[in-house]
VODRENTOR-626475 format. One record per residue: residue number from 0; residue in three letters; y, x, z of N, C-alpha, C, CB in turn. Coordinates in steps of 0.1 Angstrom, whole numbers. Atoms other than C-alpha are relative to their C-alpha. Glycine has a CB too. Example, Ala and Ser with C-alpha at 12.3 -4.5 7.8 and 13.67 -1.06 7.14 Angstrom:
% VODRENTOR-626475
SITE  volum  bati  n.py  n.px  n.pz  ca.py  ca.px  ca.pz  c.py  c.px  c.pz  cb.py  cb.px  cb.pz
SITE  0  ala  -12  9  0  -45  123  78  12  9  0  0  -10  12
SITE  1  ser  -11  -9  0  -11  137  71  11  -8  8  5  4  -14
% end
This chain:
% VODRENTOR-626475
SITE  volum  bati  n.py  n.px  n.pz  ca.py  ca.px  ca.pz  c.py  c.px  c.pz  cb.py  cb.px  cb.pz
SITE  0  unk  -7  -9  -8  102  -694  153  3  13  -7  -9  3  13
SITE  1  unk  2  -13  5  96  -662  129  13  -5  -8  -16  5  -7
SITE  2  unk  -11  3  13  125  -675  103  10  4  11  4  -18  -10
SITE  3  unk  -11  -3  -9  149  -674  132  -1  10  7  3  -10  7
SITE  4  unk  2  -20  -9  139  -639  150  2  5  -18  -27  6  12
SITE  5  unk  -9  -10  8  148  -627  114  12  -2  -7  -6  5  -9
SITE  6  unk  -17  3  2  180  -642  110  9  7  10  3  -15  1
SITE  7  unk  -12  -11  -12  192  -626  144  -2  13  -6  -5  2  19
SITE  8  unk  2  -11  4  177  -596  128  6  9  -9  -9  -1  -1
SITE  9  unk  -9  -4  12  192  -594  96  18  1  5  -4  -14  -12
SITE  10  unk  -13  0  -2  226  -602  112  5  12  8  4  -13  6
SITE  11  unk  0  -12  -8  225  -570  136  6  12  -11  -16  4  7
SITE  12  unk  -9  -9  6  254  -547  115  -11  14  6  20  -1  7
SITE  13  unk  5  -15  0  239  -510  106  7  5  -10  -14  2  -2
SITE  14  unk  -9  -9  10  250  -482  84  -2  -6  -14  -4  19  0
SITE  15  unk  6  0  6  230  -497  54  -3  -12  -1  -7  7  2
SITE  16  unk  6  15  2  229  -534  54  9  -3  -10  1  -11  15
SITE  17  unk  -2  0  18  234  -549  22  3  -18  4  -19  8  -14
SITE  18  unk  -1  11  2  238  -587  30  10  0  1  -6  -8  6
SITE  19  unk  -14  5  4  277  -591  30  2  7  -17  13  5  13
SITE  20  unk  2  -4  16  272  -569  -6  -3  -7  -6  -7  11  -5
SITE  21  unk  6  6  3  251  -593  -14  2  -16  -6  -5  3  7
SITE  22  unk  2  15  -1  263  -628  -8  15  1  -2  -7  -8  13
SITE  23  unk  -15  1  -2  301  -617  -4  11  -3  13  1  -9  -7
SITE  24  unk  -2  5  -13  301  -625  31  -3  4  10  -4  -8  1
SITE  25  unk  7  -11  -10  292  -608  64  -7  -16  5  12  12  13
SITE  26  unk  10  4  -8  262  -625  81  5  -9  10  -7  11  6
SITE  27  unk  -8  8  -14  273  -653  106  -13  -8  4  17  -11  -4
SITE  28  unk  10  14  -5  242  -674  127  12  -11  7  -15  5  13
SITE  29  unk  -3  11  2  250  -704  140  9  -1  13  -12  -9  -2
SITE  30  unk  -8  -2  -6  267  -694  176  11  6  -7  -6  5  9
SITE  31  unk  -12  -3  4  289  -676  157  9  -5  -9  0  8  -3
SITE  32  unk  -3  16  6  298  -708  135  6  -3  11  -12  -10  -3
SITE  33  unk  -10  14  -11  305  -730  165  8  8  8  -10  -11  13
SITE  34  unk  -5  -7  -6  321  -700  181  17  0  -10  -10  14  1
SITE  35  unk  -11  -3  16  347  -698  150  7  -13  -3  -11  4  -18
SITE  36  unk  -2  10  1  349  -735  148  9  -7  14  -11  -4  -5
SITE  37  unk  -4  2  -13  359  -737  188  14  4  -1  -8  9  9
SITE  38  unk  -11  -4  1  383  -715  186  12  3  -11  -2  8  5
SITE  39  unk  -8  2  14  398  -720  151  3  11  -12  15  -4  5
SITE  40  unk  3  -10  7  389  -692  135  -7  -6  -18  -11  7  11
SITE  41  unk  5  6  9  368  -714  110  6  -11  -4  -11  -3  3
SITE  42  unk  -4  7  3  386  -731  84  -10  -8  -8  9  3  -4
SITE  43  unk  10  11  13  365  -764  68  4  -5  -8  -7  -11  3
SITE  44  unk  -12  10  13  392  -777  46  1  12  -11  22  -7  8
SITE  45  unk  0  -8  13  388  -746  22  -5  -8  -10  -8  12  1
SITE  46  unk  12  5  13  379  -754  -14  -10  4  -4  3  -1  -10
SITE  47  unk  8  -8  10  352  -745  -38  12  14  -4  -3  -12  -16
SITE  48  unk  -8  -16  8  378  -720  -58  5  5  8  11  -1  -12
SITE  49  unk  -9  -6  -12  395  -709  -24  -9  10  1  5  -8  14
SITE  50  unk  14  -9  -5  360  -699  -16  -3  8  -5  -11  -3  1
SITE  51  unk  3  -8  14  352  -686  -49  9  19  2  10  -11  -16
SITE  52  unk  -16  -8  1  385  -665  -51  -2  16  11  16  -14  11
SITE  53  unk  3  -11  -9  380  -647  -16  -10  6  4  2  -2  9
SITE  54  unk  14  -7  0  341  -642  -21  5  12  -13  -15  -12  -5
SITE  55  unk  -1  -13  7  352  -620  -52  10  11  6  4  -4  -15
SITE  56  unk  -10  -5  -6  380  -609  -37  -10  20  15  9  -19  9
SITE  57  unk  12  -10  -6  353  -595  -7  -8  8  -6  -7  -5  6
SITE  58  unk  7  -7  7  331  -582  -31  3  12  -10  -6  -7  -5
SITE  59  unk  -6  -15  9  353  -556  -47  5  9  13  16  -3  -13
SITE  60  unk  -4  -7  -13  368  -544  -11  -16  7  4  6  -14  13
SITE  61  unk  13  -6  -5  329  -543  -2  -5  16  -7  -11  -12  -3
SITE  62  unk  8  -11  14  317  -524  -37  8  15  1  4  -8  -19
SITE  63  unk  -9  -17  -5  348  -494  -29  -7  2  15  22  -1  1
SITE  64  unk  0  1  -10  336  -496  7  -14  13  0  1  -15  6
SITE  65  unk  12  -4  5  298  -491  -4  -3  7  -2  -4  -1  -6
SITE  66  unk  -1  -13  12  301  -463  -30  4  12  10  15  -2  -15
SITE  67  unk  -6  -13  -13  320  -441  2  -12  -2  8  17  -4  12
SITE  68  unk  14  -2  -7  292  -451  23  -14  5  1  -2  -7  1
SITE  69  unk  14  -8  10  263  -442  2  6  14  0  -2  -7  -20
SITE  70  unk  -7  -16  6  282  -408  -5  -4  6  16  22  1  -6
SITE  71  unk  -1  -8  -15  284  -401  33  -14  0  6  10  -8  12
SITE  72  unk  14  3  -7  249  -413  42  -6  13  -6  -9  -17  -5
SITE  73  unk  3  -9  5  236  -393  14  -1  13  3  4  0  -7
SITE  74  unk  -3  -13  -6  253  -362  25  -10  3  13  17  1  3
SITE  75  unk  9  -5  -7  234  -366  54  -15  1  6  5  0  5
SITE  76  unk  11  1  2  201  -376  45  -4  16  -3  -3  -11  -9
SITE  77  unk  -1  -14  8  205  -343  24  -5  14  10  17  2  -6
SITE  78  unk  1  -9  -15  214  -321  56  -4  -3  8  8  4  7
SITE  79  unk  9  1  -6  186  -332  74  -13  1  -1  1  -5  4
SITE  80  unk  11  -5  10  164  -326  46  -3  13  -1  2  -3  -13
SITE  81  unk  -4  -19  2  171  -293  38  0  5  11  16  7  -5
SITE  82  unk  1  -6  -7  170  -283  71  -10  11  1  1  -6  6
SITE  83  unk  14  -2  1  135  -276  71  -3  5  -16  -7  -14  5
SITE  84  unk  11  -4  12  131  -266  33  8  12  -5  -3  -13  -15
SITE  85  unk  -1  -8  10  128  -235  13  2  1  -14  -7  5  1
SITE  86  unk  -3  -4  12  139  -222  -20  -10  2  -5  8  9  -1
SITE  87  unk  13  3  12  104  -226  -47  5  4  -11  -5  -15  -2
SITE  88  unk  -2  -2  15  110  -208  -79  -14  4  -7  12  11  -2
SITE  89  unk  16  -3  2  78  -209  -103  5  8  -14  -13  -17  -2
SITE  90  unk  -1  -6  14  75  -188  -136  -8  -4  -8  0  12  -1
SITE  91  unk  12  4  9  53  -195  -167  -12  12  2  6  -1  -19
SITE  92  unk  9  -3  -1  21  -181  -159  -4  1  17  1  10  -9
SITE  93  unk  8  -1  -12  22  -186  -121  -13  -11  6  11  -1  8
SITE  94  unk  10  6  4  -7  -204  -105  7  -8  13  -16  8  -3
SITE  95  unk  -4  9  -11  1  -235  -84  -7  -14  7  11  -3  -3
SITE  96  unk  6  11  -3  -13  -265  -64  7  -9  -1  -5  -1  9
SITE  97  unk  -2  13  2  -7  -298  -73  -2  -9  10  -7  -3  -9
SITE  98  unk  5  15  -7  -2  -331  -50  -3  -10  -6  10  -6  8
SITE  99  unk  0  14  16  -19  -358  -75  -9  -8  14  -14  5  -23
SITE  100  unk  8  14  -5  -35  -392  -62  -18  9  -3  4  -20  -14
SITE  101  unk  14  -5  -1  -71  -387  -53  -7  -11  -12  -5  -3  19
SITE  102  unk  9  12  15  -96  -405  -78  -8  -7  4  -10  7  -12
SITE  103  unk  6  12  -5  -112  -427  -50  9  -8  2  -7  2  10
SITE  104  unk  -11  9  -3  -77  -441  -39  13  3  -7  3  -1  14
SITE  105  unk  -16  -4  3  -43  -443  -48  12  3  6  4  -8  -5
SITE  106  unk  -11  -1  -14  -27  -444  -15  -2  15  8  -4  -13  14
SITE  107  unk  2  -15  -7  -41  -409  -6  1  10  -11  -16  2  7
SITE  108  unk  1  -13  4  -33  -378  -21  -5  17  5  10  1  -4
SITE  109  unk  6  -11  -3  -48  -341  -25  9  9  -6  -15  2  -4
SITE  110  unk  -8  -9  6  -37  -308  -33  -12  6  -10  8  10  11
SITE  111  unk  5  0  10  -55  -302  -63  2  16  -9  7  -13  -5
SITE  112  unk  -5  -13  5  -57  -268  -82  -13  11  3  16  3  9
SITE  113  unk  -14  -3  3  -51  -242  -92  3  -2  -15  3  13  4
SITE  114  unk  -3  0  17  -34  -245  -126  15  8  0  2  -19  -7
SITE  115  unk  -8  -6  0  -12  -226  -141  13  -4  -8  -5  9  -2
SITE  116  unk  -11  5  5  26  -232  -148  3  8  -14  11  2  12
SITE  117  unk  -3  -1  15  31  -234  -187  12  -1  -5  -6  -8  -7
SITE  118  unk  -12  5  5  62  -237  -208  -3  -5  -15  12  11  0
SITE  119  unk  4  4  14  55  -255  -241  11  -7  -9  -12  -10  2
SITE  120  unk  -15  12  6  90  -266  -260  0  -4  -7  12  1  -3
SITE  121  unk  5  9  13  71  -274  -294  -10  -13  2  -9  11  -10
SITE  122  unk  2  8  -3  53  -297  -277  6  -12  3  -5  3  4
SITE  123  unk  -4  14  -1  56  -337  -281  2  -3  13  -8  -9  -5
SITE  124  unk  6  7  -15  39  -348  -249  6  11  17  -22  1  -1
SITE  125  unk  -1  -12  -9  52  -328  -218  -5  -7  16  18  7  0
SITE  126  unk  5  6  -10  43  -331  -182  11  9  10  -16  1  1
SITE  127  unk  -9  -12  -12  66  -322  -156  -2  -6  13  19  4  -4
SITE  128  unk  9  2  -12  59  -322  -120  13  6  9  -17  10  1
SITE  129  unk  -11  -2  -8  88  -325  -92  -2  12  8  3  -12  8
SITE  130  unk  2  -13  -9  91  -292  -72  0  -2  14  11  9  -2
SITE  131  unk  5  2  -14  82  -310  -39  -15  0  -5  6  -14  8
SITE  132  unk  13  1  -1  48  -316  -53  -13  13  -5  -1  -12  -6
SITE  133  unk  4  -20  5  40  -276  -62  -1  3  7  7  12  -6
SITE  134  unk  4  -11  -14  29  -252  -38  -9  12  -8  -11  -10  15
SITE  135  unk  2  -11  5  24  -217  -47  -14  4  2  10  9  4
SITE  136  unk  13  -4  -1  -15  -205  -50  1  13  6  -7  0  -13
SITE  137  unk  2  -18  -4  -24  -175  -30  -17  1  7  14  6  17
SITE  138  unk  17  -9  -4  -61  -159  -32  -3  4  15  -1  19  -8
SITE  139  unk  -1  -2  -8  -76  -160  -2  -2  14  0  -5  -6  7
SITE  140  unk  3  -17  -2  -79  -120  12  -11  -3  5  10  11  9
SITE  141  unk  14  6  -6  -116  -125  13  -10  10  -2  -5  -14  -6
SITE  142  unk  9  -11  6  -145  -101  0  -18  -3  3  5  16  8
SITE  143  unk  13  3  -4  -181  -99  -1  -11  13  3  -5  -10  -11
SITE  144  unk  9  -14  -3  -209  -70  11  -10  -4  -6  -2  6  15
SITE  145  unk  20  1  7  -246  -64  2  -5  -10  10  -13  18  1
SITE  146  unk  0  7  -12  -251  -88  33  -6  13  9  -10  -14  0
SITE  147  unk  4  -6  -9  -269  -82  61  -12  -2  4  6  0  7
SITE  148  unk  15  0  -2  -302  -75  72  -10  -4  15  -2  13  -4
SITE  149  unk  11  0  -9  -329  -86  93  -14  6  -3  -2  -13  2
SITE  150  unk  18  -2  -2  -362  -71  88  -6  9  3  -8  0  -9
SITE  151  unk  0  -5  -7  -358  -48  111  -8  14  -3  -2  -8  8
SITE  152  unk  6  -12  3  -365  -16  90  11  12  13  3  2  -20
SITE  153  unk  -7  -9  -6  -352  13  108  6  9  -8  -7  6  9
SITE  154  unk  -2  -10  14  -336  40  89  11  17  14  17  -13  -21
SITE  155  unk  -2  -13  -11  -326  77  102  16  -3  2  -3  20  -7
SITE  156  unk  -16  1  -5  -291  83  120  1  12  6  5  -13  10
SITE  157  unk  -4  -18  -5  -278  118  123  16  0  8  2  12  -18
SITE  158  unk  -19  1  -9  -245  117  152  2  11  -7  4  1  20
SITE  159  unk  -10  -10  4  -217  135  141  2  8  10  11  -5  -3
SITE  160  unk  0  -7  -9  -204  160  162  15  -5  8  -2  15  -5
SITE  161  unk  -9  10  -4  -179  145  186  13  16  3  -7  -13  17
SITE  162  unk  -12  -6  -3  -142  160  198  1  7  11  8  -8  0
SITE  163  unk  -1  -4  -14  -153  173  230  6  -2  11  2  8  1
SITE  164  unk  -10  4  -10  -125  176  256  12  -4  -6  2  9  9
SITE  165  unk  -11  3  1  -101  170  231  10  -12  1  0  4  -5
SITE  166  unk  -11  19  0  -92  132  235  -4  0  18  -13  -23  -14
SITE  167  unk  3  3  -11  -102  139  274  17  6  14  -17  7  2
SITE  168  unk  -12  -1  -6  -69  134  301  -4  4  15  10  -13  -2
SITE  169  unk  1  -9  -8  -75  160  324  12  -5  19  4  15  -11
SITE  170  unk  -11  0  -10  -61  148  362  12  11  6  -7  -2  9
SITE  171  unk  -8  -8  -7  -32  167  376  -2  5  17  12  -7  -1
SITE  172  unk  6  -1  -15  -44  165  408  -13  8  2  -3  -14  6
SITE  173  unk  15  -5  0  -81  182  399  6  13  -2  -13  -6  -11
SITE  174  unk  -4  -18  -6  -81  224  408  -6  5  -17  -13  9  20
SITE  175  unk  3  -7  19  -92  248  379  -18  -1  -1  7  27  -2
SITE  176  unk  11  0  3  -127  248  388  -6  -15  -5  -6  5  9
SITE  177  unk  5  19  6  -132  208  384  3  2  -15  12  -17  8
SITE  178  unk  -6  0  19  -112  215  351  -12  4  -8  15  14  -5
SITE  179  unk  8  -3  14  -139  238  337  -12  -6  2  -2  16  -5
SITE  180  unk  12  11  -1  -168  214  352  3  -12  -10  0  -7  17
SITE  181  unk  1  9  8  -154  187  330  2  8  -14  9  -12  3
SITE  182  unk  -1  -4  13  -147  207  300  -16  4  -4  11  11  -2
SITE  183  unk  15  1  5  -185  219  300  -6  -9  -3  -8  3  6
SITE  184  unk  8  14  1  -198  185  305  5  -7  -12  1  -10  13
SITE  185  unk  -5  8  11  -175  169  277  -6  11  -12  19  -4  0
SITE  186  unk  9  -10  13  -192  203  254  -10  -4  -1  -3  15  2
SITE  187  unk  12  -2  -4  -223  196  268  -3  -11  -5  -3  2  13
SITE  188  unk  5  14  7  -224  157  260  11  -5  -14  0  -16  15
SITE  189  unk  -12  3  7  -199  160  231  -4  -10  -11  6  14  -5
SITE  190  unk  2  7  9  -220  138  208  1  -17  8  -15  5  -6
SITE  191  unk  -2  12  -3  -214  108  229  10  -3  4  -7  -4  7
SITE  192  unk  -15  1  -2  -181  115  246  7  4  -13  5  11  11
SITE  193  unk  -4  -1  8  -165  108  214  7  -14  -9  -8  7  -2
SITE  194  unk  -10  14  2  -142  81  196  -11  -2  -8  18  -2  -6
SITE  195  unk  8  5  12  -164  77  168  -12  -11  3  -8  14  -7
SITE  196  unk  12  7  -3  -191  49  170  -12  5  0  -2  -9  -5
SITE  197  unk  9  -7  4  -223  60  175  -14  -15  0  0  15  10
SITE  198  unk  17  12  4  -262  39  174  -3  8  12  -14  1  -18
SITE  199  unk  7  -4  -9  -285  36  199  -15  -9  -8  6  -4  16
SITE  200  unk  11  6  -1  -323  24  194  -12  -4  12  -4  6  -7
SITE  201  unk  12  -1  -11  -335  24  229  1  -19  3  5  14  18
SITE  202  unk  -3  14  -4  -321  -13  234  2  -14  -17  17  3  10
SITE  203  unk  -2  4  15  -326  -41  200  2  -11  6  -12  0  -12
SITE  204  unk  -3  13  0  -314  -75  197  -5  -5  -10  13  -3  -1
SITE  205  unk  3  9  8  -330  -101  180  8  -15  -1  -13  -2  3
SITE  206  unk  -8  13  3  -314  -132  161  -11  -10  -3  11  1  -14
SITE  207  unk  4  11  3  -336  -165  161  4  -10  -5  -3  -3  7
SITE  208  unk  -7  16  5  -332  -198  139  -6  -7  -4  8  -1  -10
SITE  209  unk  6  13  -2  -339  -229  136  -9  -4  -16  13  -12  5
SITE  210  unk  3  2  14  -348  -227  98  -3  13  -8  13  -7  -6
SITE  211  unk  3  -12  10  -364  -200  76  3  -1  -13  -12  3  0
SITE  212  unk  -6  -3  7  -344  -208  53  11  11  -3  1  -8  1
SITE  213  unk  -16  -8  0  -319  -179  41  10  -4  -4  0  11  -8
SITE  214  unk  -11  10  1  -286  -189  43  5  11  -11  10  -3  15
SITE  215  unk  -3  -10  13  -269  -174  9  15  -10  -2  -15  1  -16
SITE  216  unk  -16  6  2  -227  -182  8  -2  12  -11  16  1  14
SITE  217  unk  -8  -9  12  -207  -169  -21  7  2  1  2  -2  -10
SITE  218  unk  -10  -14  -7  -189  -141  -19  16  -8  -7  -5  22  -11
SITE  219  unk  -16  -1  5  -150  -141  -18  4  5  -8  8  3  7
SITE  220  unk  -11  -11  6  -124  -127  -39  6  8  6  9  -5  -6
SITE  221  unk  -8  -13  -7  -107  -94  -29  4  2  -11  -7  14  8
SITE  222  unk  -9  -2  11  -75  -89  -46  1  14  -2  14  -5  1
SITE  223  unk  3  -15  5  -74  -56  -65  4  9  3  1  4  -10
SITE  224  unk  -5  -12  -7  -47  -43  -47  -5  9  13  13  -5  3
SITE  225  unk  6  -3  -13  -71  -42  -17  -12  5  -1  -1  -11  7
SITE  226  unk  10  0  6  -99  -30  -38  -6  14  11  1  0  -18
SITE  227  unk  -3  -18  -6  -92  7  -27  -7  2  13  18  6  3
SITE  228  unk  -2  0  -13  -87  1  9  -15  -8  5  15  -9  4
SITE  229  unk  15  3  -2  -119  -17  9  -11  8  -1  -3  -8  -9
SITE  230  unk  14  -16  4  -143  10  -5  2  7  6  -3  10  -13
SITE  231  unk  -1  -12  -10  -128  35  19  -3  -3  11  12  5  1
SITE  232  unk  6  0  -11  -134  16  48  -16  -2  0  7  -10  6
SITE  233  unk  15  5  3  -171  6  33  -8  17  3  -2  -8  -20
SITE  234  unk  2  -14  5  -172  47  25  -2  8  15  14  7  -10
SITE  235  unk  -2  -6  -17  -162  57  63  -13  -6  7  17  -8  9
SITE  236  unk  8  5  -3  -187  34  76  -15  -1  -4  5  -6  -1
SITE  237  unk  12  -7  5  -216  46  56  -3  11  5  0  1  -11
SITE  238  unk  2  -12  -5  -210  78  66  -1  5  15  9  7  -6
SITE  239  unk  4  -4  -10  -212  74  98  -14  -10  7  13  0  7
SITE  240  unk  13  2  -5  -241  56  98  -2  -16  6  -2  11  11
SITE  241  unk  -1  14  -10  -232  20  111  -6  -10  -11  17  -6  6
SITE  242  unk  2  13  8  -241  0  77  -11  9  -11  18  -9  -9
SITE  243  unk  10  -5  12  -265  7  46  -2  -11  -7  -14  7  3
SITE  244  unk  3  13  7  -272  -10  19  -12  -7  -2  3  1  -11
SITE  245  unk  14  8  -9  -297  -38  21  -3  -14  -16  8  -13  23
SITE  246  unk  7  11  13  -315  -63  -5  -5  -12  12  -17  9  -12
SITE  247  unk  0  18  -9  -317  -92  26  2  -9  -13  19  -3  13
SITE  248  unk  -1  18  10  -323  -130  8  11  -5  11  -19  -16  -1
SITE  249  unk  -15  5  -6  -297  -136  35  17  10  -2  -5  -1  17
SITE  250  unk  -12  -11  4  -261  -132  24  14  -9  7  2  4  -23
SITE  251  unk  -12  9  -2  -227  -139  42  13  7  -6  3  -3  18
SITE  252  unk  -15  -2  2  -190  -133  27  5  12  16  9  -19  -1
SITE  253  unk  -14  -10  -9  -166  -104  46  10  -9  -1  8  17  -8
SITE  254  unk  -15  7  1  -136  -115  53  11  11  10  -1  -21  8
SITE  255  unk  -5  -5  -6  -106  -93  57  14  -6  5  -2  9  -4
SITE  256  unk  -7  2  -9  -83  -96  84  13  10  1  -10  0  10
SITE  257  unk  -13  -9  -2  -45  -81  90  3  1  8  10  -1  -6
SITE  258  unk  -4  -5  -16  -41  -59  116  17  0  7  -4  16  1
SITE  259  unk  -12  -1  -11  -7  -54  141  6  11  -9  -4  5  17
SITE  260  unk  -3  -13  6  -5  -19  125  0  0  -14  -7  10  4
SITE  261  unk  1  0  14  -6  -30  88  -12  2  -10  7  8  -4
SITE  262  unk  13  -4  2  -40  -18  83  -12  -14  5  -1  15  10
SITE  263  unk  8  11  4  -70  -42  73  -15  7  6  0  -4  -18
SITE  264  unk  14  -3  -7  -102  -50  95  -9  -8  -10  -3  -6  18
SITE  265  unk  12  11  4  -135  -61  81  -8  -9  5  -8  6  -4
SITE  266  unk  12  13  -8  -150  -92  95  -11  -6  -11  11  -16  6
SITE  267  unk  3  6  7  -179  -109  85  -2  -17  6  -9  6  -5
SITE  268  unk  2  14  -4  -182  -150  79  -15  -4  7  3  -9  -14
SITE  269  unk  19  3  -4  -212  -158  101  1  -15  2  -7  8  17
SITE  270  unk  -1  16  -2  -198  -198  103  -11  -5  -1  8  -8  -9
SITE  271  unk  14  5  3  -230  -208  85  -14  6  7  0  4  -15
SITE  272  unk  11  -9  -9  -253  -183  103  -3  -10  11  6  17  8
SITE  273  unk  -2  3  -10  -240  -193  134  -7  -21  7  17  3  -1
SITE  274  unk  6  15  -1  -251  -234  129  -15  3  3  3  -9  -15
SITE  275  unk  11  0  4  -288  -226  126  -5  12  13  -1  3  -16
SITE  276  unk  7  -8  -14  -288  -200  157  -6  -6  12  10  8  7
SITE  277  unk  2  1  -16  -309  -203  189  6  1  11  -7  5  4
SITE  278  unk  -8  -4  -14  -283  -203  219  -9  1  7  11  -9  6
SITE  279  unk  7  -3  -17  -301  -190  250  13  -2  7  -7  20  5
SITE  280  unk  -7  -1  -14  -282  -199  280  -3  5  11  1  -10  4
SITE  281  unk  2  -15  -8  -280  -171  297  12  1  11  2  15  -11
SITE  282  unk  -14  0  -8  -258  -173  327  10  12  0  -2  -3  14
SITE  283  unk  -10  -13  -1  -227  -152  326  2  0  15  16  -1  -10
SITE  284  unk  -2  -4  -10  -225  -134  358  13  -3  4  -5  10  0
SITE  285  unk  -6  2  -3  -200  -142  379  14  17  3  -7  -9  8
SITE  286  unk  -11  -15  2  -164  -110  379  1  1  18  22  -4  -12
SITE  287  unk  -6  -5  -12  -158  -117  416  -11  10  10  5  -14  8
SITE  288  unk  14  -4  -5  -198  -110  426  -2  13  -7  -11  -11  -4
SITE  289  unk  -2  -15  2  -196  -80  405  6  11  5  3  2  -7
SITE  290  unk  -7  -7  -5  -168  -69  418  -6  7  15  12  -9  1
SITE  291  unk  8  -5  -16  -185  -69  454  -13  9  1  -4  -13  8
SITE  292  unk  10  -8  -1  -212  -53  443  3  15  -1  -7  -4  -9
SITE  293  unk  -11  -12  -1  -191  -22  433  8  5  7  6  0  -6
SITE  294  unk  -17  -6  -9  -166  -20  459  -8  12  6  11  -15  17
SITE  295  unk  3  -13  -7  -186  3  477  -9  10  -6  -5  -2  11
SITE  296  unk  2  -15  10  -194  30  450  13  5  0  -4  -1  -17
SITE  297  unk  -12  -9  0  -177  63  452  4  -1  -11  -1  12  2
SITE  298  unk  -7  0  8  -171  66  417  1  -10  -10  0  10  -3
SITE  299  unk  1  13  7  -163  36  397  1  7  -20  16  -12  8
SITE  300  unk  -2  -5  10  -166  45  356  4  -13  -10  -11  9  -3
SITE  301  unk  -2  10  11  -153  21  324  -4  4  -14  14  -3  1
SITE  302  unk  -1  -7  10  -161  20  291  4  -14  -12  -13  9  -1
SITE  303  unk  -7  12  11  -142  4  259  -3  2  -10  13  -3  -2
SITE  304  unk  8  3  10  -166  -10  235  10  -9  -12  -13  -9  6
SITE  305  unk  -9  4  13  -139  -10  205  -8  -8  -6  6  11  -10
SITE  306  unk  6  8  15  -162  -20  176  -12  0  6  0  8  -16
SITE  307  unk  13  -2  -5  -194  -25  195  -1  -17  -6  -2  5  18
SITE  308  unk  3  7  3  -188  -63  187  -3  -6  -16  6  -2  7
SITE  309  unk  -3  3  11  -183  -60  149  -12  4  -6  12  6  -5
SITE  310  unk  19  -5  2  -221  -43  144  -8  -6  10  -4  18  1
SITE  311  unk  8  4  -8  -236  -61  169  -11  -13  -11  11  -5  13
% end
């Protein structure tokens, strides 16, 4: 049954079928025989060399036919290729990944790398590598710190002196004496009403894990142009007191991050930390039950813990 489900198969005309190129003949099964022979379409009194004659005859009609066909297909294999691809230009000394066969199989490939693009024209042996299977290397933007510490030394912390009332938006609606009631109070608590981050020690968090092992990753690369921009934010951050340096056996990679505004945050990788932590399941309180608990306070207050999660 399978020989004959691919004889109908084969005979089904497409852009790309190659059996009348082939034989000289277009495809005919066997209804279309007795169909040809019915109606007189099919002559049986041909000869050998009649046959001959008009098989070559077809096969040069076909072969000009072909050559236009291929050309047109082409064109639009092409423009549906290209749709989707970019312009790749490499220079001698760039650094690039490679698609090569893996070295357990042959049917799977990796991207392999990095190596760098050479030009060698006194050389015998050359190697050259199609420009679909290149892909340009780029350093991750990564970095590494002194880590971070657990051993719960304390060390001093002197607040800065904050901005007072000046980051504070005074209602239009409040009279002159409320005005200078909040401007005292923002003098008065000016080290905390203030953008700057500050420390607290009345409240500590402890990290539990499953292993006393120290986890120790190796540090990233930070490209040089980011070297700067790195030490200044490390520099800012010292000085106000949020980091210090630490000789911890536990160490995790930074990793920086590109902001909205062009300007670079510091994260660190805690991936590995994070496997080996104790989750407490701690129920998260429910927003509507809060809500109700609040509705009936006079004054409701907010506060936005910018970087409270990044030192935590």
């Amino acid at each position: 049954m399978l020989p004959f489900l691919l004889f109908a198969y084969r005979e089904v005309p497409h852009e790309e079928t190659p059996f009348e190129m082939l034989y000289g003949w277009p495809v005919r099964g066997p209804m279309q025989i007795l169909q040809g022979l019915f109606i007189g379409e099919e002559d049986v009194r041909k000869s050998t060399g009649e046959h001959v004659v008009k098989m070559r005859e077809n096969l040069a009609d076909i072969g000009a036919l072909v050559k236009e066909n291929l050309l047109d297909r082409q064109e639009k294999i092409k423009a549906l290729y290209d749709r989707d691809t970019r312009t790749r230009e490499f220079s001698p000394g760039d650094e690039v990944l490679i698609l090569l066969p893996s070295s357990s199989s042959k049917m799977k490939a990796q991207w392999l790398g990095p190596y760098y693009v050479v030009s060698v024209p006194d050389r015998r042996g050359t190697v050259t590598y199609h420009v679909n299977l290149l892909r340009k290397y780029k350093h991750a933007v990564l970095m590494t710190t002194q880590g971070y510490d657990n051993d719960g030394v304390d060390v001093d912390y002197h607040p800065r002196a904050g901005e007072g009332d000046a980051g504070i938006k005074l209602g239009v609606n409040l009279s002159k004496e409320q005005r200078e009631d909040i401007r005292n109070l923002c003098d008065e608590f000016q080290d905390v009403l203030t953008t700057r981050p500050g420390r607290t020690n009345i409240l500590t968090h402890s990290i539990k894990t499953t292993s006393e092992t120290p986890i120790k990753q190796r540090p990233y690369r930070i490209p040089f142009a980011q070297q700067q921009e790195v030490k200044t934010i490390l520099d800012k951050m010292l000085e106000q007191g949020l980091i210090r340096a630490s000789l911890s056996p536990w160490r995790s990679p930074c990793v920086l991050v590109d902001k909205n505004d062009g300007t670079l945050r510091l994260c660190v990788d805690y991936r590995k930390l994070n496997d080996i932590i104790i989750f407490y399941a701690y129920p998260v309180p429910r927003m509507d039950d809060l809500f109700e608990k609040i509705s009936y306070g006079r004054y409701l207050s907010q506060i936005y813990l910018r970087v409270t999660g990044k030192f935590l």
